[in-house]
C-alpha positions as CSV (number, residue, x, y, z in Angstrom):
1,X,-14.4,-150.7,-115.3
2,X,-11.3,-150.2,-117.4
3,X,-9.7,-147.9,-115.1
4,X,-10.9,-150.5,-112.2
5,X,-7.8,-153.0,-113.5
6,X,-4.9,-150.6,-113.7
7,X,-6.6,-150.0,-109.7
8,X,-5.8,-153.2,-109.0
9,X,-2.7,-154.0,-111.0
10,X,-1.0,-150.6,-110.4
11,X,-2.4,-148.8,-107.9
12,X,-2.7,-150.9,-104.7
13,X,0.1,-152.8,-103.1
14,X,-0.2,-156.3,-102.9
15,X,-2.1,-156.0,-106.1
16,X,-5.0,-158.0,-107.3
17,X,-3.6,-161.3,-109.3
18,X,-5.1,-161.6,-112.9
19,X,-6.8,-158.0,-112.1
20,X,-7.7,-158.1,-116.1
21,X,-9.6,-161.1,-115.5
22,X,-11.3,-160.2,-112.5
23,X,-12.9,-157.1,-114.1
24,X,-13.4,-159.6,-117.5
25,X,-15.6,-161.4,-115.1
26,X,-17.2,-158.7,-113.2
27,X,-18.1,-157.1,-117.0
28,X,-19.7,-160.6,-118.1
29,X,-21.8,-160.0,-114.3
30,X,-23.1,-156.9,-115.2
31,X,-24.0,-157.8,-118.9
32,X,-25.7,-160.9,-117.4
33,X,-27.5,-158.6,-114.9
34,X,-28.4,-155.7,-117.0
35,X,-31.6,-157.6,-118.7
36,X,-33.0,-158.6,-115.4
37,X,-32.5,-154.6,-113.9
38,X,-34.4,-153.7,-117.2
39,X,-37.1,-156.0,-116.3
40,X,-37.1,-154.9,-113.1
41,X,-37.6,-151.1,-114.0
42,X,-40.9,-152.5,-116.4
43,X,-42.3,-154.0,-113.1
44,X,-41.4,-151.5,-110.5
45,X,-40.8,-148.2,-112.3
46,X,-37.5,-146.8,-114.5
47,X,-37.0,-144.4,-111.0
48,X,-37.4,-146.7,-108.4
49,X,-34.8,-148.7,-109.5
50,X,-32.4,-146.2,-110.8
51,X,-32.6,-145.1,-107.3
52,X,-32.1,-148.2,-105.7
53,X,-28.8,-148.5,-108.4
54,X,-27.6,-145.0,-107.1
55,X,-28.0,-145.3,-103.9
56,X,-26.5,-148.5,-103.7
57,X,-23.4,-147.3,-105.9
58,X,-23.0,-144.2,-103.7
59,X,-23.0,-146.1,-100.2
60,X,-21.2,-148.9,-101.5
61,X,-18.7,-147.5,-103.6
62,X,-16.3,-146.7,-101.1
63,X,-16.8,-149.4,-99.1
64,X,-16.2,-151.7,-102.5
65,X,-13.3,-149.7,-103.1
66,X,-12.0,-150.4,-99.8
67,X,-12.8,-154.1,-100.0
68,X,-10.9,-154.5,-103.0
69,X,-7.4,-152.1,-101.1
70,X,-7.6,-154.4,-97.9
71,X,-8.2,-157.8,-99.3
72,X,-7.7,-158.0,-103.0
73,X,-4.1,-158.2,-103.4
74,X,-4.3,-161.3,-101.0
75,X,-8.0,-163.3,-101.7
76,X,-9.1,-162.6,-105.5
77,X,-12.6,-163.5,-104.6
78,X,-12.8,-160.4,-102.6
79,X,-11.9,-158.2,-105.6
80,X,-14.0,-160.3,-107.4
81,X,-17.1,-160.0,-106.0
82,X,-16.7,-156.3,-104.4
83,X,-16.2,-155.4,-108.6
84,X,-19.5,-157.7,-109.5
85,X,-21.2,-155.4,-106.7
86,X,-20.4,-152.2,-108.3
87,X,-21.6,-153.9,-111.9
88,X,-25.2,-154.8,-110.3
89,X,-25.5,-151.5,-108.6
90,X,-24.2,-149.8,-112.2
91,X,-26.4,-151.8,-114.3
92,X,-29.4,-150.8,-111.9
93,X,-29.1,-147.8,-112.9
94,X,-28.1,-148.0,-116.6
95,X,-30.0,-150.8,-117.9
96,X,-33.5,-148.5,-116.9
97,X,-32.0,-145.1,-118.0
98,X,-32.5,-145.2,-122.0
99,X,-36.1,-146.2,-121.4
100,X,-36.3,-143.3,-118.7
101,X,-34.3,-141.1,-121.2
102,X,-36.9,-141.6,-124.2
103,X,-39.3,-141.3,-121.8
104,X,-38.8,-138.1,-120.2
105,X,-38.6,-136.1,-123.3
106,X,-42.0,-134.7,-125.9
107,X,-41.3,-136.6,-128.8
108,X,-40.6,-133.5,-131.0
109,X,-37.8,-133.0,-128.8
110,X,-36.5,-136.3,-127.6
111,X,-33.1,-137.2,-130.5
112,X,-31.9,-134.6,-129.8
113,X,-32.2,-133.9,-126.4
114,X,-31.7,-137.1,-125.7
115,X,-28.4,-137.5,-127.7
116,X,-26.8,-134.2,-126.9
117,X,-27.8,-134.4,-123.5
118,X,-26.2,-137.9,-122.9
119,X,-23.5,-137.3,-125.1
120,X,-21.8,-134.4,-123.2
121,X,-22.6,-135.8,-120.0
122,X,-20.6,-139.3,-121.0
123,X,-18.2,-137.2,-122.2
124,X,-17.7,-135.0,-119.4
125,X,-18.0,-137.9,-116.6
126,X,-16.2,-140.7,-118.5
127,X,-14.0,-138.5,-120.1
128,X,-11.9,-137.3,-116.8
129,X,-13.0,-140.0,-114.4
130,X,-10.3,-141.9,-114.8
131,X,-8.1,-138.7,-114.3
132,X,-9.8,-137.8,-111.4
133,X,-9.9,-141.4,-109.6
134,X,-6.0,-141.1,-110.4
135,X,-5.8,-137.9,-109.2
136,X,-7.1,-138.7,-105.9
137,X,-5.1,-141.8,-105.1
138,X,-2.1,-139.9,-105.9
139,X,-3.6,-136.8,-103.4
140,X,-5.6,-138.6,-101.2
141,X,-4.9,-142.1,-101.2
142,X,-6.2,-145.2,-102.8
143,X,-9.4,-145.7,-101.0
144,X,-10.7,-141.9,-101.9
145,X,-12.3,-143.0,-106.0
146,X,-14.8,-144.5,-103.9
147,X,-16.1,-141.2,-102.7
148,X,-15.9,-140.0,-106.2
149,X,-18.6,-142.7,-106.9
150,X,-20.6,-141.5,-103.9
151,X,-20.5,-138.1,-105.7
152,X,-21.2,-139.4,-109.2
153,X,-24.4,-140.9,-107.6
154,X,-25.7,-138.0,-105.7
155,X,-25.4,-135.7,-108.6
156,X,-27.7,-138.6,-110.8
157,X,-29.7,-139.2,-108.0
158,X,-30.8,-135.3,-108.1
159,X,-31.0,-134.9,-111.6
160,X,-33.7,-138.1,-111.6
161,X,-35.4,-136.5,-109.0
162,X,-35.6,-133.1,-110.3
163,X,-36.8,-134.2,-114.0
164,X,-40.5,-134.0,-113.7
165,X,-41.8,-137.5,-115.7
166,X,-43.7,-136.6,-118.8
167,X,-47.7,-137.4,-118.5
168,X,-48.9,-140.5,-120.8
């Protein structure tokens, strides 16, 4: 989300007016939203909706992303809501993953699997997406960090699908 208003400040042409405030509001979105995903993933299951979130952030990514290119710079709404999209989808699959996290693990081994385990990964994926969303408008041009989303969510959409739940 950081990266999301030098996008649309710097990186598209018209830019997005006020781009810091559009992603201030699309960040007090997904803070709203993120109880109600957790309540969701209580009633329907941490993995059904971290799959809906994924899916929805890998399919809608780029066309977000190309929302926000196209019609941004000239009607804010449109940057507006295409970046509250991205915060629902985000926080359907974030607001159910520390409850899926602790639960996936044998309590002998779940601190520290689960902090060295989500600790790198951050690391690793926030670390250089920024660089890498830059990298690719520069290459590629500036609807292309949408497919980096798109390959963000498949890699999380196997690694949920691949970790075998722990029995109660």
């Amino acid at each position: 989300f950081v990266w999301m208003a030098i996008f649309m400040e710097d990186l598209i042409t018209p830019s997005v007016p006020s781009a810091f405030l559009v992603n201030s509001w699309s960040l007090l979105a997904l803070g709203l939203w993120f109880p109600f995903a957790g309540a969701l993933s209580d009633i329907f299951g941490r993995r059904r909706v971290m799959t809906v979130g994924g899916a929805l952030f890998g399919f809608g990514g780029p066309i977000l992303f190309l929302a926000i290119r196209n019609k941004g710079g000239e009607q804010v709404w449109v940057a507006l809501c295409a970046q509250i999209g991205l915060g629902v989808s985000l926080s359907m699959w974030g607001a159910p993953m520390c409850a899926w996290l602790v639960e996936s693990f044998e309590p002998e081994a779940r601190l520290t699997s689960v902090s060295i385990g989500y600790n790198i990964a951050q690391a690793i994926a926030g670390g250089f997406s920024p660089f890498l969303a830059t990298l690719l408008v520069v290459e590629l041009g500036t609807a292309s960090p949408g497919f980096l989303l798109t390959t963000s969510a498949i890699v999380s959409l196997v690694g949920l699908w691949v970790v075998e739940p722990r029995p109660d």
